[in-house]
C-alpha positions as CSV (number, residue, x, y, z in Angstrom):
1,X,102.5,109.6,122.1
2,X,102.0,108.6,118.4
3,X,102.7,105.6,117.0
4,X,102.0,103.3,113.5
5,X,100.8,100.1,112.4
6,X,101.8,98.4,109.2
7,X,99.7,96.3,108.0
8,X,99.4,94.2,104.8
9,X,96.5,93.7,102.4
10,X,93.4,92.3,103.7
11,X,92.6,88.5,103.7
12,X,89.2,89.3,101.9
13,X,91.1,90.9,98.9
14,X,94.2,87.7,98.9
15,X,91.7,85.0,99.2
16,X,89.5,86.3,96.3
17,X,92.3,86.9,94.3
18,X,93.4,83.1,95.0
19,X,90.6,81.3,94.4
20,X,89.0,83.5,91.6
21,X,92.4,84.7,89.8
22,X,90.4,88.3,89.3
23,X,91.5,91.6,90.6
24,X,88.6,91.9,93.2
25,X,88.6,95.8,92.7
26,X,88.2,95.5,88.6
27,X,87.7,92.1,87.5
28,X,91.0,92.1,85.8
29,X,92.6,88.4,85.7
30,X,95.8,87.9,87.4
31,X,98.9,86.8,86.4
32,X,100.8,83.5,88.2
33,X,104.4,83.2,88.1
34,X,107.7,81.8,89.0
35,X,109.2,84.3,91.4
36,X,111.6,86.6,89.5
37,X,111.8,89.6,91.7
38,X,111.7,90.1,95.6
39,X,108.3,91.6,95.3
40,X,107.6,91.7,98.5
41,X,103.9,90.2,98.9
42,X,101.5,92.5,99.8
43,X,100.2,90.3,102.9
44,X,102.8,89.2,104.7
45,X,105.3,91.9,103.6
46,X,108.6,89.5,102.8
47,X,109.6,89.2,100.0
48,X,109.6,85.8,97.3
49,X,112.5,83.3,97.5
50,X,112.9,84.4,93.6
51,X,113.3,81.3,91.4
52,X,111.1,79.0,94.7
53,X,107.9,80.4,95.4
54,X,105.1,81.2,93.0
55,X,103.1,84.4,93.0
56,X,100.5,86.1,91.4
57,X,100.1,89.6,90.1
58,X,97.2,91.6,89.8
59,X,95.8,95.4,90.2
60,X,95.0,96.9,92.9
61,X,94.1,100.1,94.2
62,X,95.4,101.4,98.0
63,X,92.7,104.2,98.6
64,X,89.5,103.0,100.7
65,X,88.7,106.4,100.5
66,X,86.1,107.3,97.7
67,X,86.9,110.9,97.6
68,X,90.7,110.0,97.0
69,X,92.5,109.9,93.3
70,X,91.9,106.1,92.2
71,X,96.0,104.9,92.3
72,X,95.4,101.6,90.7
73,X,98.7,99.9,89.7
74,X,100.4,96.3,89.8
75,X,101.3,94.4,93.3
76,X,102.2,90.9,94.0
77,X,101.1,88.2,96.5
78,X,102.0,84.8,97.2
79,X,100.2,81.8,95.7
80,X,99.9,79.9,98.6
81,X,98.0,81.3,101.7
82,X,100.7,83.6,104.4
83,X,100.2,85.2,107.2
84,X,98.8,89.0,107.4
85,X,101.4,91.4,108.5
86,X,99.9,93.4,111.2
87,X,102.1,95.3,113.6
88,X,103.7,98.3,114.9
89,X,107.1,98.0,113.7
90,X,108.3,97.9,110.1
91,X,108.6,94.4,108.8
92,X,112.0,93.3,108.4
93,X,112.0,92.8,104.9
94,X,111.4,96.0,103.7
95,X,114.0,97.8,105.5
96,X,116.6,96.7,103.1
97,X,114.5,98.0,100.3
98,X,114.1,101.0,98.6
99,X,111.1,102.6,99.9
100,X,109.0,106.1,99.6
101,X,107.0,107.3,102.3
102,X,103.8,109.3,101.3
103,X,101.6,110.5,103.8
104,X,98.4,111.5,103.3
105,X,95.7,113.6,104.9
106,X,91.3,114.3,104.8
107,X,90.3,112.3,101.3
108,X,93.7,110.7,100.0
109,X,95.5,114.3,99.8
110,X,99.1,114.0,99.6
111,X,100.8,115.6,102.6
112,X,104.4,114.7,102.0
113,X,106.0,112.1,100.3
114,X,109.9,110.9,101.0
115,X,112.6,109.0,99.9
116,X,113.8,107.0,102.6
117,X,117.6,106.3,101.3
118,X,120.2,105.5,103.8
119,X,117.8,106.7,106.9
120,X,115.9,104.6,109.2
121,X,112.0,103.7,107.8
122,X,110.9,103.9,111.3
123,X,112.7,107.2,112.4
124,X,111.1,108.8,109.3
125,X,107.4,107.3,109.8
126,X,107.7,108.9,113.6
127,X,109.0,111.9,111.8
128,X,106.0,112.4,109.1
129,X,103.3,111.6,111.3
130,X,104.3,114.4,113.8
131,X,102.7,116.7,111.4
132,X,98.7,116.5,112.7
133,X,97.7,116.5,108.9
134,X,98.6,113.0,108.0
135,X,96.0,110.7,109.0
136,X,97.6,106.7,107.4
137,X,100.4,106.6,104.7
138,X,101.4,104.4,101.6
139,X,104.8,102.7,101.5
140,X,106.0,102.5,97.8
141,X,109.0,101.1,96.2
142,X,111.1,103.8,95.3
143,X,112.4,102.2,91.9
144,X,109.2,101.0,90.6
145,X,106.4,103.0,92.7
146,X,104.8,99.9,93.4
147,X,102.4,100.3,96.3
148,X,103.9,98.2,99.0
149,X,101.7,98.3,102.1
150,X,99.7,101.0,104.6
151,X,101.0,102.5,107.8
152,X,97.9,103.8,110.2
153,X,98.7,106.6,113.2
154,X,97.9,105.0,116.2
155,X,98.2,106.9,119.8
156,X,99.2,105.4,122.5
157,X,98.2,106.7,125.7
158,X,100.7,106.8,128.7
């Protein structure tokens, strides 16, 4: 049986961008604001109490892989420390946004990307990762193209 993991950027990369106000990846500074949007944060995966919480936007880019296309582009984390979201479910928060899907084979090729719409993130993640090419994929938001967070195949024996 396969299954997925989300999980949400790395302490290592948060706390850097925290305590130095860089980009870790390119040295860019960051930008601090009063929450405007719902973001979400790229840790915890919930989005900002727009107009309560403080957050900081920098560039980052998704790809680990050095062979991929470099994807740099604009996320947003929360000021203060949160928790990592690491599980095998998709967060709450994001179901009620508007999301892409991109899946993504051998050296960040894209496999298939999605629009999620009106179906079920979940239904659709089982649904791309049937195909034996995709290897992790890239949740964006659909109206900006944001990078949002990572989804990893996992199998499940059983």
């Amino acid at each position: 049986m396969i299954s997925y993991r989300f999980a949400g950027i790395t302490a290592d990369i948060a706390d850097h961008v925290r305590s130095h106000l860089s980009s870790p990846q390119y040295g860019h500074p960051v930008h601090v604001e009063r929450a405007t949007g719902y973001g979400p944060c790229r840790v915890c995966l919930d989005t900002f109490r727009e107009g309560e919480e403080d957050r900081i936007l920098f560039t980052y880019q998704p790809f680990a892989d050095p062979a991929a296309l470099p994807s740099p582009g604009p996320i947003y984390i929360h000021r203060e420390s949160c928790p990592r979201f690491d599980a095998p479910m998709v967060p709450p928060a994001l179901r009620r946004l508007p999301l892409v899907l991109e899946g993504y084979g051998p050296q960040g090729s894209l496999v298939r990307q999605e629009r999620v719409g009106a179906r079920e993130p979940g239904g659709l993640l089982d649904e791309l990762f049937e195909d034996a090419r995709l290897e992790y994929a890239h949740v964006r938001n659909a109206e900006a193209g944001c990078f949002i967070a990572r989804v990893e195949r996992v199998f499940v024996c059983g």
